[in-house]
C-alpha positions in Angstrom: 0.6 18.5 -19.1 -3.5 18.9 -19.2 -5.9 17.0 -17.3 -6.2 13.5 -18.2 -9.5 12.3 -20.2 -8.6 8.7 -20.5 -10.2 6.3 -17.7 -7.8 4.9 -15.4 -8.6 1.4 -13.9 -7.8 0.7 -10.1 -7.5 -3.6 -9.4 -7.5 -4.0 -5.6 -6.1 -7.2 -4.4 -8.0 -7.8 -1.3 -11.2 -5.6 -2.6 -13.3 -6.3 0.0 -11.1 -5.4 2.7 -12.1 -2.2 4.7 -9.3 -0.1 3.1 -10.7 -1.2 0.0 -14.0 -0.2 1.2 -13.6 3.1 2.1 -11.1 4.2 -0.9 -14.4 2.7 -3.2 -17.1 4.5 -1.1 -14.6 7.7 -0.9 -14.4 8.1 -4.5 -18.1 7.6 -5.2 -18.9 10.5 -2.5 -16.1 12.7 -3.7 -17.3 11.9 -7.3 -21.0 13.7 -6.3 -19.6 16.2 -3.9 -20.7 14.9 -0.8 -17.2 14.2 0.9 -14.4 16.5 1.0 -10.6 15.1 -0.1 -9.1 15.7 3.8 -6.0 13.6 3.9 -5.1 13.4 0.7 -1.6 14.6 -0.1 -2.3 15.1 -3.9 -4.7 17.7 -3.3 -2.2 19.7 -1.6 0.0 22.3 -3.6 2.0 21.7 -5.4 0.6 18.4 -6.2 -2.8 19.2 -7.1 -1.7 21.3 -10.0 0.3 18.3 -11.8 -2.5 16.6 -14.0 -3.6 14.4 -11.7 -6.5 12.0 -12.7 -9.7 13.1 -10.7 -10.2 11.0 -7.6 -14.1 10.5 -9.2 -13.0 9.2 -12.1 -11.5 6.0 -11.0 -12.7 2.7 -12.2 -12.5 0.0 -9.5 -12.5 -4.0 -9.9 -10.6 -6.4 -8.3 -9.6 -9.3 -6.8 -11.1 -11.2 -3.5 -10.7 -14.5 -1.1 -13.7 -13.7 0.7 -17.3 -13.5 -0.3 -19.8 -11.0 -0.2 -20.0 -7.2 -1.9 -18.9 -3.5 -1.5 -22.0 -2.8 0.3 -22.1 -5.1 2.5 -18.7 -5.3 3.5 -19.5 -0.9 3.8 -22.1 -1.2 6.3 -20.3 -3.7 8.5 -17.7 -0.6 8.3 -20.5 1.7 10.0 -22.1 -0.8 11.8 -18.5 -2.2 13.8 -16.3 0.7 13.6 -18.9 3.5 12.4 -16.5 5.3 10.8 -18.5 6.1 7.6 -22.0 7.7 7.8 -25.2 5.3 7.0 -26.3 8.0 5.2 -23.3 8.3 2.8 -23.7 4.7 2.2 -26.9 4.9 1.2 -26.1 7.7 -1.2 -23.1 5.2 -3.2 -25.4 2.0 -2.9 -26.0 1.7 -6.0 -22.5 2.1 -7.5 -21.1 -0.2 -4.6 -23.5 -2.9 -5.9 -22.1 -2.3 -10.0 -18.9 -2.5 -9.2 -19.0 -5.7 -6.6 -19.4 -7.1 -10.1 -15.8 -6.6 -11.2 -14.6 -8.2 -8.6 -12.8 -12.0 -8.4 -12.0 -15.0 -7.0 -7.9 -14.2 -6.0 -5.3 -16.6 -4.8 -4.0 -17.6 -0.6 -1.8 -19.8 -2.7 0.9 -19.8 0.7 0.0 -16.9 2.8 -0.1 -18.9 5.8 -3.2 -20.3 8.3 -4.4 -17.1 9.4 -5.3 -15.9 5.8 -6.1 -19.5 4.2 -9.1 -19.4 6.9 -10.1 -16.5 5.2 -10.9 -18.6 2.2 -14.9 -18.9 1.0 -16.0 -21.4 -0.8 -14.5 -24.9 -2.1 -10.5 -25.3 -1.3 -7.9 -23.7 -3.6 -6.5 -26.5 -6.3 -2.8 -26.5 -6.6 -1.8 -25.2 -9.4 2.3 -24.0 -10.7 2.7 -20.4 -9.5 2.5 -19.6 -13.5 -0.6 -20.7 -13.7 -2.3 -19.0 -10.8 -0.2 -15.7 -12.6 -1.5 -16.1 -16.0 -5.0 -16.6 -14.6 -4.9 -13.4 -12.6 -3.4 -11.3 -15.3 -6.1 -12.1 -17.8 -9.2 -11.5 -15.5 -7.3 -7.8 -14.9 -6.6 -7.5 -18.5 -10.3 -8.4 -19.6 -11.7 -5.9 -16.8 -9.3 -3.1 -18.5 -10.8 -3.8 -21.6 -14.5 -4.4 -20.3 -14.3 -0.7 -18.5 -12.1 1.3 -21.7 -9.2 2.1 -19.2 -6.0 3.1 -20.9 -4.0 1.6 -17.7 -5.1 -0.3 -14.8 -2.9 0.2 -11.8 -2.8 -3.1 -9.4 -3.1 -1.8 -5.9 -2.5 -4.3 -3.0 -4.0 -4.3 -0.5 -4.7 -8.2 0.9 -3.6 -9.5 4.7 -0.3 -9.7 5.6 1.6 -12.7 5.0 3.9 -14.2 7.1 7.3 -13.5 6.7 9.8 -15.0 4.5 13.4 -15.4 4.8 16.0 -14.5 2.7 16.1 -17.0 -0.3 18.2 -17.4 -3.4 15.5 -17.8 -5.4 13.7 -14.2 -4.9 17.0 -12.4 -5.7 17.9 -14.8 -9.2 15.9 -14.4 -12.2 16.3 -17.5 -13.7 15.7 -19.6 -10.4 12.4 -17.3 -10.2 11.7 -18.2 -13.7 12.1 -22.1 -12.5 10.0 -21.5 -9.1 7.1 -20.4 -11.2 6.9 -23.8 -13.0 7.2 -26.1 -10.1 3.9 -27.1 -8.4 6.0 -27.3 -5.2 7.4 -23.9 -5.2 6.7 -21.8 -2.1 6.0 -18.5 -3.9 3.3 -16.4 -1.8 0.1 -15.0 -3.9 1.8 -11.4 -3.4 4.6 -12.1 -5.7 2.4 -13.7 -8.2 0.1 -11.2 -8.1 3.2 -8.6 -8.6 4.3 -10.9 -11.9 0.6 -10.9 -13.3 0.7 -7.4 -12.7 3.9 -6.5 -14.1 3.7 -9.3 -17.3 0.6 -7.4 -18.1 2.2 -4.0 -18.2 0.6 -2.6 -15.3 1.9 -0.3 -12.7 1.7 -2.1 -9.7 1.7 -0.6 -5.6 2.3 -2.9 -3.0 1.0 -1.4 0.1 1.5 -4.4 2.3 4.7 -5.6 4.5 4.0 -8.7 2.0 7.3 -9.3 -0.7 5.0 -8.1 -3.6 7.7 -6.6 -6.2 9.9 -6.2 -3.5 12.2 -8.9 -4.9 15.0 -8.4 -7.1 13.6 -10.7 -9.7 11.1 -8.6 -9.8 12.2 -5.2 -10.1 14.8 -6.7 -12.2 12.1 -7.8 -14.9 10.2 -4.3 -13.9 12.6 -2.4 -14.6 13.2 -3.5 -17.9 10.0 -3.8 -19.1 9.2 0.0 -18.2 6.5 -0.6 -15.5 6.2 1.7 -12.8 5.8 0.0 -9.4 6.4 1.0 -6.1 6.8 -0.4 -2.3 6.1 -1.6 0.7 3.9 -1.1 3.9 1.8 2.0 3.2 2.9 4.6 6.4 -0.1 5.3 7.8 0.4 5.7 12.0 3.2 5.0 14.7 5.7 4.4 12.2 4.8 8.0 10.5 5.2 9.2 13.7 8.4 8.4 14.4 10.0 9.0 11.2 9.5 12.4 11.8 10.4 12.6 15.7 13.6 10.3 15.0 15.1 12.8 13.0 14.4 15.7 15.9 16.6 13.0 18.3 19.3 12.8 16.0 19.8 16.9 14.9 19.8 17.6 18.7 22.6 15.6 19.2 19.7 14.0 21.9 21.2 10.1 22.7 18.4 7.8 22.3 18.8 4.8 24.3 15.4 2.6 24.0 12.6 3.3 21.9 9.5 0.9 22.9 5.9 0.8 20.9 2.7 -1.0 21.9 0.9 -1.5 19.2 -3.3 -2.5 19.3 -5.5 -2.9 16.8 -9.3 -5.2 15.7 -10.7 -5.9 12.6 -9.5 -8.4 9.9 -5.8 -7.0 9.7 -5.4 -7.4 13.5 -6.8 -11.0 13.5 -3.9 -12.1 10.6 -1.6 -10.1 12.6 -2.4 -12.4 15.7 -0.5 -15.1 13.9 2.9 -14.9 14.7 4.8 -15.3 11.0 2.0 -12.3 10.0 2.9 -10.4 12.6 6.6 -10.7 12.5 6.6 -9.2 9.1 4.5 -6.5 10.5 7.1 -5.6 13.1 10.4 -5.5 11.2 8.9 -2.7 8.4 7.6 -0.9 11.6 11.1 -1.1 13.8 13.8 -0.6 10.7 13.3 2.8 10.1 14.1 3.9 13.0 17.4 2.2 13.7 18.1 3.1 10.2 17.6 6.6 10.8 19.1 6.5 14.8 22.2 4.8 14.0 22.7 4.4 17.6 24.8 1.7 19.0 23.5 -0.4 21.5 20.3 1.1 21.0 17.2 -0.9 22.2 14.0 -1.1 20.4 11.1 -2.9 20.6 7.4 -3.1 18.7 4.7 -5.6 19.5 1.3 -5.8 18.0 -1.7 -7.0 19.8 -5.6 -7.8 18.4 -7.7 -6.8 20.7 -11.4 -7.7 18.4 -13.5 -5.1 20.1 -11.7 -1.8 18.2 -12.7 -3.3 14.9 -11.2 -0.3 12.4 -9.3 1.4 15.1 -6.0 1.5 16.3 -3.8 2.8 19.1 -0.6 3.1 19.5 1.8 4.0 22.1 5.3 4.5 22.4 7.8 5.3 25.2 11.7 7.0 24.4 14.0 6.6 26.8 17.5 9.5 25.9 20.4 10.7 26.9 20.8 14.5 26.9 24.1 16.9 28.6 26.2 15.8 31.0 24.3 12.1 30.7 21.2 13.1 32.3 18.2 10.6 31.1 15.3 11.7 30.1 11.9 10.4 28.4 9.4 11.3 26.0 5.8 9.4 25.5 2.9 9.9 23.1 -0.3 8.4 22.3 -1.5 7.3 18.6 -4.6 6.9 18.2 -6.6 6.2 14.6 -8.9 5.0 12.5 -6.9 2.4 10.3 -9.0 2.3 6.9 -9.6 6.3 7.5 -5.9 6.7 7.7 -5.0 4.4 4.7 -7.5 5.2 2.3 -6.4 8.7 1.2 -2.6 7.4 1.5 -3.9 4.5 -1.5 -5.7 7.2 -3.4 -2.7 9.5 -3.1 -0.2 6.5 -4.7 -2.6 6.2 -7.4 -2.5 9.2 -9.0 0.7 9.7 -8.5 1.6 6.3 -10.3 -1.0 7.0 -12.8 1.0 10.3 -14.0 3.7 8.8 -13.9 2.5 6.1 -16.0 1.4 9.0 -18.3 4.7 10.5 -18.4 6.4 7.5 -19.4 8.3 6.3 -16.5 9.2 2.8 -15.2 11.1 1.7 -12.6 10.7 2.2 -8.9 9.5 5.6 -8.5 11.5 6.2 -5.8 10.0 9.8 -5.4 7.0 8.0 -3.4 9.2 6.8 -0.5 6.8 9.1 2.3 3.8 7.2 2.1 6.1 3.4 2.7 7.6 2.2 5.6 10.2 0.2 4.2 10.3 2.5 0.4 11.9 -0.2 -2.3 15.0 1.1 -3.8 15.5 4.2 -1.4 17.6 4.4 1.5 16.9 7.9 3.3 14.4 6.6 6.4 13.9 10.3 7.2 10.5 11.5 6.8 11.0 15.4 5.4 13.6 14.0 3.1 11.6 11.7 1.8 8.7 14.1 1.4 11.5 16.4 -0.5 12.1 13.6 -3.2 7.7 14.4 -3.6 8.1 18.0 -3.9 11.2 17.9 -6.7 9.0 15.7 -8.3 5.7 17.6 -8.5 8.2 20.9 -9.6 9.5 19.3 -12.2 6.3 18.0 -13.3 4.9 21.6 -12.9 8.0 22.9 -15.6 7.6 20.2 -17.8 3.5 22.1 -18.0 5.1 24.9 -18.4 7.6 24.3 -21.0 6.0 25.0 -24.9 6.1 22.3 -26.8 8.7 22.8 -30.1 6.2 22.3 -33.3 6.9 19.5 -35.8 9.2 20.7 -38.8 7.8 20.7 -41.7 
């Protein structure tokens, strides 16, 4: 497979956000070799050598609650958390200020207080879940054509939203099909952004704890349509962390008996997250993995997130394991997480869209279950373990390197 020449579009619900940001202002530096590609998995072998589309060749637009621009919403970035360089900023002003353009007005049609107070300008009028869908999909479908994209992959990227319980209406198509019509229905914006997305043909990544695709209406309809999509709650931190130390636990036949996290973090993620149905959602992708991978009976686990405003991007983490090794002697182990949040989640996004993007190339659909490393709670896959997951990435990118490989059998004649 050769190097792709078609443009790919990127729409980012929540485009203002400071992942957002920072994956727009990384790929306009990258694009005029100013910024190197550290962190990002696809530029790794034996990933790199797959057809990837260039991270500088990305066409952004997208979707927003908030007001404002790219390069305003950037220098609050240097300003606050001073993660990225004034002077790179400067450099990608202009482009920041073209593509601010592309972006907007989304939906907070039920994602709770702590993200409708996000909300700029006059309130949102109720409108039947279709609705709000068929809007959406045609301002993405109109920026595809505006920008000569071949695809547009919908990344999301917007607050959390609180968390939702179990309901027959997620899991059968036909009472989705109803929910969608009734002005009263309780659908969150994620899953109507996932059915504008996925109506529309285009892959979708849901890198929230929000339900997204996550439904089985959804992948259902996904599924059968042919649309690559893939979810939820990019792993970016803590919960990284421990999917690889779990693992270490369990193969040493090392007992663990609590496994505790203190979670702290500012800016706009942390301030949703300070609502407790946001945060809740938060907590169970964070604390699942690892009694999924643990097994352990009567094992105790706890996570809790605080917003503490003055960290602004950053994050720290820190988490205490309490074991039992031979002969019952208890012992502990502690260690200290500390990041940048958008710096972190940035090259993980870019990563899932190139990845998606080939595969959208290739002719898959479905979940793409070969992504499950960069998700804490992976759709459709089951193995919690980090290095196996990583494993399902690796098959992938050497069968993607034969299928290069392979000559093409000419047409009979």
């Amino acid at each position: 497979m050769s190097k792709t020449n078609s443009r790919t579009g990127v729409w980012i619900i929540g485009a203002l956000g400071s992942v957002a940001t920072t994956i727009v202002v990384g790929c306009e530096a990258i694009r005029r070799g100013i910024a190197g590609t550290a962190g990002l998995v696809t530029e790794t072998s034996p990933l790199k050598e797959i057809g990837l589309v260039e991270v500088g060749d990305l066409v952004f637009g997208g979707h927003e609650i908030r007001e404002g621009g790219l390069l305003e919403s950037a220098r609050e970035i240097a300003r606050n958390a001073r993660s990225i360089p004034e002077s790179l900023i400067s450099a990608v002003a202009a482009p920041l200020e073209e593509i601010s353009k592309e972006i907007r007005t989304g939906t907070a049609l039920h994602c709770g207080e702590s993200i409708q107070k996000l909300w700029a300008g006059a309130p949102e009028a109720p409108v039947r879940p279709v609705e709000a869908a068929e809007r959406l999909g045609a301002e993405i479908e109109a920026f595809g054509k505006r920008n000569g994209c071949s695809r547009v992959i919908v990344l999301n990227l917007a607050s959390t939203e609180p968390a939702v319980e179990p309901n027959e209406v997620y899991d059968d198509l036909e009472g989705f099909r109803k929910a969608l019509e009734d002005p009263e229905s309780s659908l969150p914006a994620s899953v109507i952004y996932a059915y504008a997305a996925i109506q529309g043909g285009h892959p979708y990544i849901n890198f929230t704890p929000s339900l997204g695709a996550s439904i089985p209406a959804r992948i259902q309809v996904a599924d059968a349509r042919g649309v690559p999509h893939m979810g939820r709650d990019g792993k970016t931190g803590e919960t990284l962390v421990k999917s690889v130390l779990a693992p270490m636990f369990k193969a040493r036949n090392l007992k663990v008996l609590s496994w505790v996290g203190y979670n702290i973090l500012g800016n706009r993620d942390g301030e949703v997250l300070s609502n407790g149905p946001n945060n809740l959602a938060k907590v169970r992708d964070k604390d699942d993995a690892l009694r999924r991978i643990l097994g352990e009976d009567g094992l105790h686990t706890s996570v809790r997130i605080d917003y503490v405003p003055s960290l602004d991007d950053w994050k720290t983490a820190w988490d205490f394991v309490h074991f039992e090794g031979f002969l019952g002697t208890k012992m502990s182990m502690q260690f200290t997480w500390q990041g940048c949040d958008s710096m972190l989640a940035a090259p993980l996004a870019l990563d899932l869209i190139r990845l998606t993007d080939l595969a959208s190339r290739r002719g898959e659909g479905g979940l793409l279950g070969h992504l499950a490393s960069f998700f804490k709670t992976p759709t459709g896959v089951s193995e919690p373990a980090y290095y196996r997951q990583f494993d399902l990435l690796l098959e992938y990118a050497r069968s993607a390197l034969k299928d290069m490989s392979t000559p093409r059998k000419a047409p009979s004649r």
